[in-house]
DOBA-951509 format. One line per 2 residues: number of its first residue (from 1); their letters; for each residue z, x, y of N, C-alpha, C, CB. Coordinates in steps of 0.02 Angstrom, whole numbers. Atoms other than C-alpha are relative to their C-alpha. Glycine has a CB too. Layout:
BEGIN
NUM = a = Z,X,Y,Z,X,Y,Z,X,Y,Z,X,Y ~ ...
% end
This chain:
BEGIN
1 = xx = -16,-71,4,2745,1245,-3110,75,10,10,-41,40,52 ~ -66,-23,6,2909,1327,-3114,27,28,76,0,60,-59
3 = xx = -39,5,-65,3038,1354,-2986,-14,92,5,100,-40,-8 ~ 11,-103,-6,3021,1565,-3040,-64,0,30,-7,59,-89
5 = xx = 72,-7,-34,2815,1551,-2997,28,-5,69,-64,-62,-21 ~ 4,-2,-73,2862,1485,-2820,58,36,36,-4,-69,24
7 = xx = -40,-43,-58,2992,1627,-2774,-48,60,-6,93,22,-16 ~ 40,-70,1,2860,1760,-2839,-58,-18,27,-13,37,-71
9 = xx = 57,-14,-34,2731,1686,-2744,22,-2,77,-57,-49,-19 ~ -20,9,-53,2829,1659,-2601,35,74,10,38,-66,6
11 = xx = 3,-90,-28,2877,1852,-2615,-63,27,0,40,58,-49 ~ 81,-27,-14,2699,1881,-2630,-29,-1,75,-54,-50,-44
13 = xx = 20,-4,-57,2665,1828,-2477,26,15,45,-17,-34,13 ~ -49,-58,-53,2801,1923,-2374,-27,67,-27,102,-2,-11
15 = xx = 0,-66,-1,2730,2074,-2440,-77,2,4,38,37,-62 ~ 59,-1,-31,2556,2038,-2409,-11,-3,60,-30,-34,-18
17 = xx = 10,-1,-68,2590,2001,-2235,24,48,35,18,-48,26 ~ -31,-57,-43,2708,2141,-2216,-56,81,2,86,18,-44
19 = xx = 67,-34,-15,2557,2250,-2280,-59,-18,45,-28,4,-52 ~ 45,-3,-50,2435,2176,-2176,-4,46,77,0,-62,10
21 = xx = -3,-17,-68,2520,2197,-2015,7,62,7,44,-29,35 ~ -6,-78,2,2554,2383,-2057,-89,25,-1,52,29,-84
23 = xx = 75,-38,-8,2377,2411,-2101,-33,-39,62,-55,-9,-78 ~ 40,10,-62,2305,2318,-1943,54,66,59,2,-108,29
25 = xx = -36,-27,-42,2453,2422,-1837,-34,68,-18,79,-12,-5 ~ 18,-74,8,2390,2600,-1915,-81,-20,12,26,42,-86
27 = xx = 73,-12,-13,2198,2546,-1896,9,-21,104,-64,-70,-65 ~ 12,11,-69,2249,2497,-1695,6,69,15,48,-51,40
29 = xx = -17,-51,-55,2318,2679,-1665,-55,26,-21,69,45,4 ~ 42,-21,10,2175,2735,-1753,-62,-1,39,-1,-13,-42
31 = xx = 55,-8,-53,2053,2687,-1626,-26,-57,2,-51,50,-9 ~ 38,62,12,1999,2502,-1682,18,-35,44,6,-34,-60
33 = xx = -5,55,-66,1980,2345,-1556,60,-3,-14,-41,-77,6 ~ -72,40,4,2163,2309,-1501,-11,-87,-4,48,21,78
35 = xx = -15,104,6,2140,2103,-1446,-8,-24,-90,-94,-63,61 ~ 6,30,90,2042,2064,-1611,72,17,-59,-80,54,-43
37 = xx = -50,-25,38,2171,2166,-1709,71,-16,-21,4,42,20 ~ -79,30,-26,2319,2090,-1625,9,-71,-24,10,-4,88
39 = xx = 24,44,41,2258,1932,-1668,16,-28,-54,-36,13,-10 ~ 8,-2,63,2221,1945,-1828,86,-19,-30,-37,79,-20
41 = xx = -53,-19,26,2396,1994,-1853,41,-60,2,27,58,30 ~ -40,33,-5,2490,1851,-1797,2,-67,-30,6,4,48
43 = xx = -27,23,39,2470,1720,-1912,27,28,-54,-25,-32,-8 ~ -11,-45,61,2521,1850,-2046,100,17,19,-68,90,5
45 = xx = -58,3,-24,2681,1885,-1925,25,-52,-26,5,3,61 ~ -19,50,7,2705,1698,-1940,29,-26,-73,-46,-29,24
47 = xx = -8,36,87,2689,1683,-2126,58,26,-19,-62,21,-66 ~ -61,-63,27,2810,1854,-2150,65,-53,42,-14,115,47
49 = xx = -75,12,-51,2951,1763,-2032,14,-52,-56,-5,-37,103 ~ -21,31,53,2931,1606,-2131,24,22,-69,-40,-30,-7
51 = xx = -11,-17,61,2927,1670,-2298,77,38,-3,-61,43,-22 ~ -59,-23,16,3070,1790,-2266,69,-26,6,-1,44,25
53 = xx = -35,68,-22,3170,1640,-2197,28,-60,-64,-62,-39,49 ~ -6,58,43,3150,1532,-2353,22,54,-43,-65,-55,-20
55 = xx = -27,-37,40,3187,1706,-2456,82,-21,21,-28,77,7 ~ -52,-13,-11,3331,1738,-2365,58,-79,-21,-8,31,73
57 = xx = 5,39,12,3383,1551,-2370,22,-58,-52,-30,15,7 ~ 30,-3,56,3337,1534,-2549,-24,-88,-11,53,37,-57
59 = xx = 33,72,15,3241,1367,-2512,-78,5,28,45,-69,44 ~ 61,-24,5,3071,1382,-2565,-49,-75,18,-10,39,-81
61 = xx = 56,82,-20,2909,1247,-2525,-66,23,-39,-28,-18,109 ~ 62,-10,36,2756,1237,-2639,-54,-26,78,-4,-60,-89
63 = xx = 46,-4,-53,2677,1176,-2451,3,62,23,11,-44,52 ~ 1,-49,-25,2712,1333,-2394,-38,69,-38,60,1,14
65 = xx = 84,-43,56,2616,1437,-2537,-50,8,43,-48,-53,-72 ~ 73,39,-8,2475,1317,-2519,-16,42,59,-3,-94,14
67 = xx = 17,-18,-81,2474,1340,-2328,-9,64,-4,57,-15,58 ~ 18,-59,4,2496,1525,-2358,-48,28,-12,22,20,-23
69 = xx = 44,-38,36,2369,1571,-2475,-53,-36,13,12,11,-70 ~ 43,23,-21,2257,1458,-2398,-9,48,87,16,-80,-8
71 = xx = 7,-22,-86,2283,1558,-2210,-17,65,-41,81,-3,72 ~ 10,-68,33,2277,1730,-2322,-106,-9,-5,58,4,-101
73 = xx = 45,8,42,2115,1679,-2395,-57,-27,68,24,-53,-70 ~ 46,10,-43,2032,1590,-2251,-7,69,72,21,-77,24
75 = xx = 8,-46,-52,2065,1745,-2129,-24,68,-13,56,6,31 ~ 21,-16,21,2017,1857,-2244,-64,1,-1,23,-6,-23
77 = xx = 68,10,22,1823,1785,-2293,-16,22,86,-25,-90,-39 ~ 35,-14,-68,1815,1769,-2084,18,54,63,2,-62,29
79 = xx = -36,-48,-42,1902,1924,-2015,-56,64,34,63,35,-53 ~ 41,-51,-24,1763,2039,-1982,-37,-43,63,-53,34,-62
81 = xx = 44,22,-20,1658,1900,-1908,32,-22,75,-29,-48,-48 ~ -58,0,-74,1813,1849,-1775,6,36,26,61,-5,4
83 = xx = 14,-61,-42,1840,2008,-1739,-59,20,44,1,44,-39 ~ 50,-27,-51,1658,2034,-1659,-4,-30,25,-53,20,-3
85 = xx = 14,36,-44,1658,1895,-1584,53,-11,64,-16,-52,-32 ~ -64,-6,-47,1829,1912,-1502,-10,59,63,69,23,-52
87 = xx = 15,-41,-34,1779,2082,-1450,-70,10,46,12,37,-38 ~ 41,21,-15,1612,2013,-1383,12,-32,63,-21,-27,-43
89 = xx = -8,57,-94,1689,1884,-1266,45,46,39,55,-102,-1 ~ -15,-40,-15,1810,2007,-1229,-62,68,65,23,8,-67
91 = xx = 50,-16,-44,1672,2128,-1155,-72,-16,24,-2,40,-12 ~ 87,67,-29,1535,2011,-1105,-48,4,-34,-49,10,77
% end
């Protein structure tokens, strides 16, 4: 693949994480579990720091995609199911 694919997926995923954490931050004031929520958020922090790092940078990693859209994708399918269980052990 091309060197253009891996800066537009590697902006893809700074702006998926920068949306995430906005929409978990407006569903916390809204009234939803904080821990789970908080959570959630911080490999997404992690990805946005990286990603904007290798933008800024301009040295991109096809591991870092991968890794991305593999943490997008796996926290995604299991985010509801963490969440109850977080908020479970959380209140006994």
């Amino acid at each position: 693949m091309s060197h253009r694919n891996l800066v537009i997926l590697t902006k893809i995923i700074l702006i998926y994480s920068i949306f995430f954490v906005v929409m978990k931050t407006v569903i916390i004031f809204g009234g939803a579990w904080l821990l789970p929520n908080l959570l959630l958020m911080i490999p997404y922090l992690i990805l946005g720091a990286i990603a904007a790092l290798q933008i800024k940078g301009e040295n991109y990693s096809w591991w870092f995609v991968g890794t991305g859209a593999a943490v997008i994708i796996l926290t995604r399918v299991y985010e509801t199911q963490f969440a109850i269980w977080v908020q479970q052990q959380v209140t006994g």
